[in-house]
OpenMM code with the backbone's topology and positions (N, CA, C; nanometers):
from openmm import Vec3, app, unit

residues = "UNK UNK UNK UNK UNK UNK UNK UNK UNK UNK UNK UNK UNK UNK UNK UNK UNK UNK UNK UNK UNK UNK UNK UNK UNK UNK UNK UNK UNK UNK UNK UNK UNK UNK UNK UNK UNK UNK UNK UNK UNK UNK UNK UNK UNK UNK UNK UNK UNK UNK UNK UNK UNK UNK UNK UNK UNK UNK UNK UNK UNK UNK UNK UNK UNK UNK UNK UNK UNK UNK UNK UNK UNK UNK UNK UNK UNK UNK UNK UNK UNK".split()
positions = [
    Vec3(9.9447, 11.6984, 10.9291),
    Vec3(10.0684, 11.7490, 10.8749),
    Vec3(10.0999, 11.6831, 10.7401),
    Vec3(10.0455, 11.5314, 10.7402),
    Vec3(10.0998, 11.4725, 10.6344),
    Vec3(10.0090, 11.5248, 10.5177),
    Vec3(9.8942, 11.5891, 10.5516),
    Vec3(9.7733, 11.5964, 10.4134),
    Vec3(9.8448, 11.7138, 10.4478),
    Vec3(9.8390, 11.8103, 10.4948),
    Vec3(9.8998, 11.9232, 10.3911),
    Vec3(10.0615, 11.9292, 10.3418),
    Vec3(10.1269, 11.8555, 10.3583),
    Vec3(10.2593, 11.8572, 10.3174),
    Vec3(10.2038, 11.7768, 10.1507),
    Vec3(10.1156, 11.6763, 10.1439),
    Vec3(10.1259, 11.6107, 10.0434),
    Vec3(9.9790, 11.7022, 9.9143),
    Vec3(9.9083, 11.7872, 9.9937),
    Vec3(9.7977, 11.8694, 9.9231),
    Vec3(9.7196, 11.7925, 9.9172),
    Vec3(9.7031, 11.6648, 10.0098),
    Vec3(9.5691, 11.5616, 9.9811),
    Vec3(9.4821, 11.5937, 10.0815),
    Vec3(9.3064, 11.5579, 10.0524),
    Vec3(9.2142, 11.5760, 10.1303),
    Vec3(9.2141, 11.4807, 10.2401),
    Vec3(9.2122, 11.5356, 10.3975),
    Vec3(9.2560, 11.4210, 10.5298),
    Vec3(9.2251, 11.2679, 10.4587),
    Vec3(9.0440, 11.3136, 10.4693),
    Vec3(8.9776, 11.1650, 10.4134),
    Vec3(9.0296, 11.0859, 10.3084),
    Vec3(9.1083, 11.1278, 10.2340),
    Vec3(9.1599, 11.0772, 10.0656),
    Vec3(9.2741, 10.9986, 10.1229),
    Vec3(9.3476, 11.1020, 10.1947),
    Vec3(9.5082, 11.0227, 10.2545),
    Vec3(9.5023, 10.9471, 10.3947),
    Vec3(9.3724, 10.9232, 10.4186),
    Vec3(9.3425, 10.8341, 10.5293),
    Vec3(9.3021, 10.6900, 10.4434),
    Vec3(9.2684, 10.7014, 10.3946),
    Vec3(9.1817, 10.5761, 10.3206),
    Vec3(9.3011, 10.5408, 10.2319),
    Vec3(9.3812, 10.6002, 10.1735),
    Vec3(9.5085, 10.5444, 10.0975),
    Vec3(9.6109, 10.4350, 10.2325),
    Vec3(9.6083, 10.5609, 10.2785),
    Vec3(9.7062, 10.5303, 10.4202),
    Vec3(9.6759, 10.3567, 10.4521),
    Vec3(9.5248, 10.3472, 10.5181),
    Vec3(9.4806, 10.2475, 10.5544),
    Vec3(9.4959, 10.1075, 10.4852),
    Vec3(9.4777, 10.1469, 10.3341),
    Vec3(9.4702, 10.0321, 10.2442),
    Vec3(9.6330, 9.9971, 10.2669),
    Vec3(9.7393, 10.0495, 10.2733),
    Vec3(9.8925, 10.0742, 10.2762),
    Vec3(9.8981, 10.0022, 10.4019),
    Vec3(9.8517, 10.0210, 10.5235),
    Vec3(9.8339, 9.9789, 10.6440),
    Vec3(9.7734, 9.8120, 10.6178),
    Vec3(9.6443, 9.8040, 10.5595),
    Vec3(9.6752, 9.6516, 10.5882),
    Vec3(9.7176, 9.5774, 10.4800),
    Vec3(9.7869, 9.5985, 10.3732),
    Vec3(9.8500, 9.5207, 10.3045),
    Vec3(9.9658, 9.4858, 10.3445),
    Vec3(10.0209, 9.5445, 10.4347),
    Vec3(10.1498, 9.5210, 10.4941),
    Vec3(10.2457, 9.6299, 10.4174),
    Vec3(10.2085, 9.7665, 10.3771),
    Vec3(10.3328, 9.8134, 10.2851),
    Vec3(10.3928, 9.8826, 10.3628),
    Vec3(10.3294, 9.9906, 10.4679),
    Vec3(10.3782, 10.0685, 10.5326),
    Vec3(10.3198, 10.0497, 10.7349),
    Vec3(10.3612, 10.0741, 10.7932),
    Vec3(10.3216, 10.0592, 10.9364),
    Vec3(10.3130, 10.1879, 10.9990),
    Vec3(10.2550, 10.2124, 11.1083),
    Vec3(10.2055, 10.2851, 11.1222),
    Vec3(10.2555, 10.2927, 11.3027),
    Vec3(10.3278, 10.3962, 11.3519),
    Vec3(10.4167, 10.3465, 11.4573),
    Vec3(10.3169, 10.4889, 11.5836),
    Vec3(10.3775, 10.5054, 11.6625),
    Vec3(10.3403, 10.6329, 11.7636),
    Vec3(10.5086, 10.6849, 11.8084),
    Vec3(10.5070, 10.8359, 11.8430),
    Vec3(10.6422, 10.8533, 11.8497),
    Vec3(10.6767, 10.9623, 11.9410),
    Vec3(10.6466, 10.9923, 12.0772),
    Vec3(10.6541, 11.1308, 12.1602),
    Vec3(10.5373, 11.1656, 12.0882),
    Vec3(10.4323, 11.0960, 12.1579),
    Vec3(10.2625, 11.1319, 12.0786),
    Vec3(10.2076, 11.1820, 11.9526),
    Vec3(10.2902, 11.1565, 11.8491),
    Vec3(10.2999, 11.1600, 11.7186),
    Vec3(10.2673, 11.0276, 11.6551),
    Vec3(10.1902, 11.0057, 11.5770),
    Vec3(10.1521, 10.9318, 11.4751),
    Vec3(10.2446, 10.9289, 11.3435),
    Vec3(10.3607, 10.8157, 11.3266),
    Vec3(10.4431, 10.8244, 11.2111),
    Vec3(10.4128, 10.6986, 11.1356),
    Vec3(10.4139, 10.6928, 10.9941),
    Vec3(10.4407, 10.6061, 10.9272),
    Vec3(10.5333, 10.5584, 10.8508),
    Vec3(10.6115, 10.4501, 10.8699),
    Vec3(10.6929, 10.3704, 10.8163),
    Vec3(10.6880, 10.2814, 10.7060),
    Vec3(10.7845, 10.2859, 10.5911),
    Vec3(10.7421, 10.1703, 10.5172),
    Vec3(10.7780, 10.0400, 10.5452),
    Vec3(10.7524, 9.9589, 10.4986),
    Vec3(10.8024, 9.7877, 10.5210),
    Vec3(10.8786, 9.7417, 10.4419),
    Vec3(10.9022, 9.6291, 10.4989),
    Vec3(10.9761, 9.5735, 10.3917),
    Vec3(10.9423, 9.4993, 10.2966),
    Vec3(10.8362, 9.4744, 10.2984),
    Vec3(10.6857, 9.4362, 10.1697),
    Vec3(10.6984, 9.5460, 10.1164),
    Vec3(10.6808, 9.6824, 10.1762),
    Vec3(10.6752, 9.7926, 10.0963),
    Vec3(10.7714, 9.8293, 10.0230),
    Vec3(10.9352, 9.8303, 10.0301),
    Vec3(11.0197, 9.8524, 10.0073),
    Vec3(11.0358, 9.7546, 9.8825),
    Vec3(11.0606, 9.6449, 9.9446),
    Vec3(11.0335, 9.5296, 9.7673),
    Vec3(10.9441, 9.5823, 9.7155),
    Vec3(10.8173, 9.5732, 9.6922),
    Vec3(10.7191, 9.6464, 9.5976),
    Vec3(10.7376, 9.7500, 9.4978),
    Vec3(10.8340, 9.8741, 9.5760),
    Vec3(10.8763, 9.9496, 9.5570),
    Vec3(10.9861, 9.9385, 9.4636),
    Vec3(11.0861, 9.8413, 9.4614),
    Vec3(11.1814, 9.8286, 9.4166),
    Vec3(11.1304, 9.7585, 9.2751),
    Vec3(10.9873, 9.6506, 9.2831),
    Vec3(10.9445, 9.5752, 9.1946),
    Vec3(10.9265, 9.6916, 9.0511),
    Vec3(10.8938, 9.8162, 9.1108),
    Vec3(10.7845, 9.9042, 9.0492),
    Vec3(10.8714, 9.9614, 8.9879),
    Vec3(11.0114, 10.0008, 9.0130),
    Vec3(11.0516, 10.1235, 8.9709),
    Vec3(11.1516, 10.0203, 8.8641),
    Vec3(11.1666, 9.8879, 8.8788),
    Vec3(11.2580, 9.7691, 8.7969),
    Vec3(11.1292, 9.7609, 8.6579),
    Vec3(11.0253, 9.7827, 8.6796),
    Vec3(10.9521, 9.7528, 8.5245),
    Vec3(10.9400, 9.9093, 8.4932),
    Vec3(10.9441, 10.0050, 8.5456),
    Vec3(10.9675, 10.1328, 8.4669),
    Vec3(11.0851, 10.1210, 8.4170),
    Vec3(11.1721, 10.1129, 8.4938),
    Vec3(11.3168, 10.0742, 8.4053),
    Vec3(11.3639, 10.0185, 8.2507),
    Vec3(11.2436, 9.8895, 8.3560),
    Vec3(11.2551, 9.8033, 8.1866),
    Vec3(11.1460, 9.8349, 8.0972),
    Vec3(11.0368, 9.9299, 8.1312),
    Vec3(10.9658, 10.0235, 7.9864),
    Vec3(11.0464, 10.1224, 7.9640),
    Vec3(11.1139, 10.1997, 8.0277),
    Vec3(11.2211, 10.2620, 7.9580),
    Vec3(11.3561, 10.2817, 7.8657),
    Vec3(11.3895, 10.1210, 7.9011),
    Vec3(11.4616, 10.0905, 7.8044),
    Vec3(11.4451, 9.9743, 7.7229),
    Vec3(11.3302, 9.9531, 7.6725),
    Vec3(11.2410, 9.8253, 7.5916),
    Vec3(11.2644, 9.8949, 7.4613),
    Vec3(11.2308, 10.0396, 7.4450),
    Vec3(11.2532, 10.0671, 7.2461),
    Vec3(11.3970, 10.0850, 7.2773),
    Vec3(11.4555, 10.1168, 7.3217),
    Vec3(11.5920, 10.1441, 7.3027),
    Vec3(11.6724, 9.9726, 7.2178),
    Vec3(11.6150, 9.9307, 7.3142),
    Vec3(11.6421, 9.7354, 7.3140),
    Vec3(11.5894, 9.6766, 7.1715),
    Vec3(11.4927, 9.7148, 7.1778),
    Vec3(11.3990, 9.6679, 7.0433),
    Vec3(11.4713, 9.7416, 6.9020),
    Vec3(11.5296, 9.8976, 6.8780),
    Vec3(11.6106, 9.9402, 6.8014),
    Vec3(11.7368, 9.8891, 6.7959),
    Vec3(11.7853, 9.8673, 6.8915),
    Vec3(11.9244, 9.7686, 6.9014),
    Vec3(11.8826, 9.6589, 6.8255),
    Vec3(11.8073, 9.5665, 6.8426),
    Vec3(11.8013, 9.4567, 6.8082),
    Vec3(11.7295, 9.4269, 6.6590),
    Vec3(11.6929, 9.5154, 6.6263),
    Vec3(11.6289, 9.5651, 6.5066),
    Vec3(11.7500, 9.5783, 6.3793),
    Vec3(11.8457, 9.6770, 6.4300),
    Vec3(11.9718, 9.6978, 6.3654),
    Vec3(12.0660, 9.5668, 6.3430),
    Vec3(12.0969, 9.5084, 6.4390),
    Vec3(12.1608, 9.3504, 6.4752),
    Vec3(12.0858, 9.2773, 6.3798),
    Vec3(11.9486, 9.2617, 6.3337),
    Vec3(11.9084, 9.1725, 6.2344),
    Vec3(11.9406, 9.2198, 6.0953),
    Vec3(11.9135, 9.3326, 6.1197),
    Vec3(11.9362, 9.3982, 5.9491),
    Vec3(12.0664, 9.3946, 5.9100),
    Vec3(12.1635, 9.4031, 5.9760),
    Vec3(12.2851, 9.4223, 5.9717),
    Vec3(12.3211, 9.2482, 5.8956),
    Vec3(12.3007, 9.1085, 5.9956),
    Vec3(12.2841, 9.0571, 5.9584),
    Vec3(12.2258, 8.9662, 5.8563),
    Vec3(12.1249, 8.9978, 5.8175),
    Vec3(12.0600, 8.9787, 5.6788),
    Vec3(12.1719, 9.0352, 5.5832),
    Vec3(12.2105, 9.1595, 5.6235),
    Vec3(12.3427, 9.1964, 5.4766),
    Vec3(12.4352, 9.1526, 5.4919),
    Vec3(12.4937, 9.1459, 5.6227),
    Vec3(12.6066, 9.0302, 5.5454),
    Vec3(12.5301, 8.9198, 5.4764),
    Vec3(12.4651, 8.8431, 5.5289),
    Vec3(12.3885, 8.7057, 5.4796),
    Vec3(12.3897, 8.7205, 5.3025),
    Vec3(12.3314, 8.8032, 5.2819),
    Vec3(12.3219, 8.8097, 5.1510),
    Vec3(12.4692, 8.8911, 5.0667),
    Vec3(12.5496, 8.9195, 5.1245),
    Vec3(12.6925, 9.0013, 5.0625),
    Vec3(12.7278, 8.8596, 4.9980),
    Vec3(12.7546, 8.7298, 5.1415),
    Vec3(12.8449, 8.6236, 5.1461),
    Vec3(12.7815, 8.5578, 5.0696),
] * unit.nanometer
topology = app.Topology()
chain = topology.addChain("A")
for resn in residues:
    res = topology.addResidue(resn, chain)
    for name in ("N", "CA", "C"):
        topology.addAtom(name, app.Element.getBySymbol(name[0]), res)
């Protein structure tokens, strides 16, 4: 169910799965004879690690133009006074 909900080949999303499985990211539970997977809480930090440095590549030129302006700005006064 999970390879076709996600369009991955069984074997592709088994071998992802697994590596996920023993790093500790996600667990892997049984449920009314269903096979579910859960993430962790290794996984969940990780997760949180990942999406905090996209963040901060997303707003790095923004930061870097800010701070760009703040010098120049300064240099003219510097030289007005």
């Amino acid at each position: 169910m999970l390879s076709f909900s996600t369009g991955m080949d069984c074997v592709a999303l088994r071998q992802h799965l697994d590596f996920l499985i023993m790093n500790g990211l996600i667990e892997e539970r049984t449920s009314r004879k269903k096979k579910i997977c859960a993430i962790s809480a290794k996984g969940i930090a990780v997760l949180n690690a990942l999406n905090s440095k996209e963040y901060f590549k997303k707003i790095r030129e923004p930061l870097a133009d800010v701070d760009e302006t703040v010098q120049v700005s300064r240099v003219s006064k510097e030289k007005r006074e």
